[in-house]
C-alpha positions in Angstrom: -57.9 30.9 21.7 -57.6 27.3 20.1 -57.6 28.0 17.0 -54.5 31.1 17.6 -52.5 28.1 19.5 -53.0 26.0 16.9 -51.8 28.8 14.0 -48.9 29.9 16.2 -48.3 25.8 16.2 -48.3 25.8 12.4 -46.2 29.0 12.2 -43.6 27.2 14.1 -43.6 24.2 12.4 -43.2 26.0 9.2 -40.4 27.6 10.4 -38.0 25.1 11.3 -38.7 23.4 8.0 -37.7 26.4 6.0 -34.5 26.9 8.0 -33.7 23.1 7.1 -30.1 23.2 5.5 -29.3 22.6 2.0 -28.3 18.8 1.9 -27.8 17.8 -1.4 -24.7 17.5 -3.7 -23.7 18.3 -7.4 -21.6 16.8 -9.4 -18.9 19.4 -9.1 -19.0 19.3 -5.3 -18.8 15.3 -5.5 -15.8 15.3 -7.6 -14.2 18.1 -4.9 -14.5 15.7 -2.3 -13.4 12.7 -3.8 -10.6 15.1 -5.1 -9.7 16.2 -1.4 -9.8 12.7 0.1 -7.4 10.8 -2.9 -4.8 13.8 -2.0 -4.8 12.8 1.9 -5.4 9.2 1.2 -4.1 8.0 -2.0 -5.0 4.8 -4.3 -1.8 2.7 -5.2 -1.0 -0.2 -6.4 2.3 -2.1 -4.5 4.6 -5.0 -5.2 8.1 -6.0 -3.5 11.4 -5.0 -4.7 14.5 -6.8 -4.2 17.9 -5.0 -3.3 21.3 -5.3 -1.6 23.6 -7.7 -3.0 22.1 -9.3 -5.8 23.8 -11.8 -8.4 23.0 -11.6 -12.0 24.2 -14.3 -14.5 24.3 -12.9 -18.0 21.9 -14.9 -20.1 19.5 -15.5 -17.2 19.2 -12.4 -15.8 20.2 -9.6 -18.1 16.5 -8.7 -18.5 16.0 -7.8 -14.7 19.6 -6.0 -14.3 18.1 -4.0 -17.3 15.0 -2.6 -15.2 18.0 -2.1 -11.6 19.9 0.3 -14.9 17.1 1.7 -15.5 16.1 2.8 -12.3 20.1 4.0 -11.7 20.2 6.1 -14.6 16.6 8.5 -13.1 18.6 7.9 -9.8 16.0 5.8 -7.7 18.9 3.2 -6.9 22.5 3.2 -6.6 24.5 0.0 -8.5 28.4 -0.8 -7.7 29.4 -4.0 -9.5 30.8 -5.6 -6.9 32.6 -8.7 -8.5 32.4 -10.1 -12.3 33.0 -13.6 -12.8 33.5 -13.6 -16.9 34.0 -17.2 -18.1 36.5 -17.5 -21.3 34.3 -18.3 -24.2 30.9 -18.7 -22.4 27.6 -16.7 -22.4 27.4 -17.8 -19.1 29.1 -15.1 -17.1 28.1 -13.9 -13.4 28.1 -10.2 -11.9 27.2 -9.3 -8.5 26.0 -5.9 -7.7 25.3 -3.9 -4.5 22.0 -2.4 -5.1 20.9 0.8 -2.8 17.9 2.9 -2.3 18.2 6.8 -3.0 16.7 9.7 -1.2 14.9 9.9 -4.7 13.1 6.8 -4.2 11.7 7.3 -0.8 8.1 8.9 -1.8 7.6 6.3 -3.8 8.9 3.7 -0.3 6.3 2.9 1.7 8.2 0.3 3.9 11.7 -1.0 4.0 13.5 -4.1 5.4 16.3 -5.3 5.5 16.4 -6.3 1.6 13.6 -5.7 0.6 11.0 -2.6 0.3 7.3 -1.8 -0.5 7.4 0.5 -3.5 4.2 2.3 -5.3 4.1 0.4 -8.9 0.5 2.1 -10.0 -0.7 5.3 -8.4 -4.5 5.9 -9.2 -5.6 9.7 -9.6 -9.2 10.9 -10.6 -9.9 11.0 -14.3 -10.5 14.3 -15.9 -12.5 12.6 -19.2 -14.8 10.9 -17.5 -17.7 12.6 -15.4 -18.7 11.6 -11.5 -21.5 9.8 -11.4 -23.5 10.1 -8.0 -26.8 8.9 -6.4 -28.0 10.3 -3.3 -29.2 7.4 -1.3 -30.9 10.2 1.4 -30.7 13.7 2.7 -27.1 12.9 4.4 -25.4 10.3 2.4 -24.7 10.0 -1.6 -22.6 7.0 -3.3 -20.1 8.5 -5.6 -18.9 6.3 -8.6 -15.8 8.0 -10.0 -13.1 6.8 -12.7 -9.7 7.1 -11.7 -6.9 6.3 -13.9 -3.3 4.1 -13.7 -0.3 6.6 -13.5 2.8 4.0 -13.5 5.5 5.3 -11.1 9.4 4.3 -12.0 8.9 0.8 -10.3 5.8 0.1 -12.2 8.9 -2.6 -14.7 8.9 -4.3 -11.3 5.4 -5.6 -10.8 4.8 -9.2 -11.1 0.9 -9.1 -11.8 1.5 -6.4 -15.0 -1.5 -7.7 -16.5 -3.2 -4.5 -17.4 -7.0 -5.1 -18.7 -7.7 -1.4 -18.8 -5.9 2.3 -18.0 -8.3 2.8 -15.8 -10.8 1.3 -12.5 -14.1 2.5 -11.2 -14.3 3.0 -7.3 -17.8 3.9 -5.7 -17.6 5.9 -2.0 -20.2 6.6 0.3 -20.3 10.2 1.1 -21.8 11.2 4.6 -23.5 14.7 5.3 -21.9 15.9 8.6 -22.9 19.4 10.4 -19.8 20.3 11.0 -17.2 19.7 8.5 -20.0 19.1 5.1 -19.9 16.0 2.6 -17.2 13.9 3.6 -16.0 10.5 2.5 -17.0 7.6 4.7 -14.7 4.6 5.5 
C-alpha cells in the first residue's frame, strides 16, 4: 500500500511538470513584441519651436526664416509677412511674420502653448538590418537589446542638440512572462 501511494505520488508529480507551459522566447517573437509596444508607445526625440509673431532681420536671421519656408512650403506652418521694414541701401532690413500651426503639423504636436509647441524632431522605429538580441534572465522574464534607428520628422532643422554621433541607438527592455496576455514589455 506504501509503495502504490508513493507511485501514484510520483505519477502526479510528473504530471504537473509536463503540463508546465512553454516559457521561453525566440528571436522572432522578441522582435514582435518590441514591435507591438514602439507602435503604442513610441521613441522620440523633442525640442521647442517658436511661433506667432516673430521678427526676422535679414542678415541675422535669414538662415532660421529659411527652415519657417521650409516648413510652409510641405504645409506644417502658415507664414503672412506682416510688416517689412527695408532700409535704403542697407543689408540690414527687418520683416515680421505671423507664424501659425497647420492641422498638418499636429501628429507631429505633442503640446502647445501659447507661442510655443513641443514638436517630434527624431522618431526612433526598430531596425530591420540589425537582429534582436535577447537573454532570458529566467523562465518569465528576458532582456531584449534591440537597434532602433533615427527617422527625422519635418522639425528635425529645428533641434538645437543636432549633433548626430550615429543613425542609430541601442535600447535594452525587460520582457515579463504574464499568464494572461504572454511576453509583454515591462516599465
Amino acid at each position: 500500500m506504501k509503495k502504490l501511494a508513493v507511485y501514484i505520488l510520483f505519477l502526479i508529480v510528473i504530471g504537473f511538470a509536463g503540463c508546465k507551459t512553454k516559457t521561453t522566447i525566440n528571436q522572432d517573437e522578441a522582435a514582435e513584441v518590441i514591435t507591438d509596444y514602439l507602435k503604442a508607445n513610441p521613441e522620440y526625440k523633442t525640442t521647442h519651436f517658436k511661433f506667432g509673431e516673430i521678427k526676422f532681420n535679414s542678415t541675422n536671421d535669414m538662415f532660421e526664416l529659411g527652415k519657417y519656408k521650409t516648413l510652409a512650403s510641405k504645409g506644417l506652418v502658415d507664414l503672412n509677412l506682416k510688416e517689412a521694414k527695408k532700409k535704403f541701401l542697407s543689408k540690414d532690413s527687418s520683416f515680421v511674420y505671423q507664424i501659425t500651426l497647420t492641422d498638418k503639423a499636429s501628429p507631429l504636436v505633442l503640446k502647445q502653448e501659447r507661442d510655443k509647441a513641443t514638436v517630434k524632431v527624431i522618431e526612433y522605429v526598430l531596425s530591420d538590418e540589425k537582429p534582436v538580441d535577447f537573454e532570458q534572465v529566467n523562465s518569465s522574464t528576458a532582456k531584449v537589446t534591440v537597434s532602433l534607428k533615427m527617422v527625422g520628422t519635418d522639425f528635425e532643422p529645428f533641434d538645437k542638440d543636432a549633433s548626430k554621433n550615429s543613425n542609430f541607438i541601442t535600447k535594452t527592455y525587460k520582457l515579463k512572462l504574464s499568464k494572461d496576455e504572454g511576453w509583454k514589455v515591462q516599465r
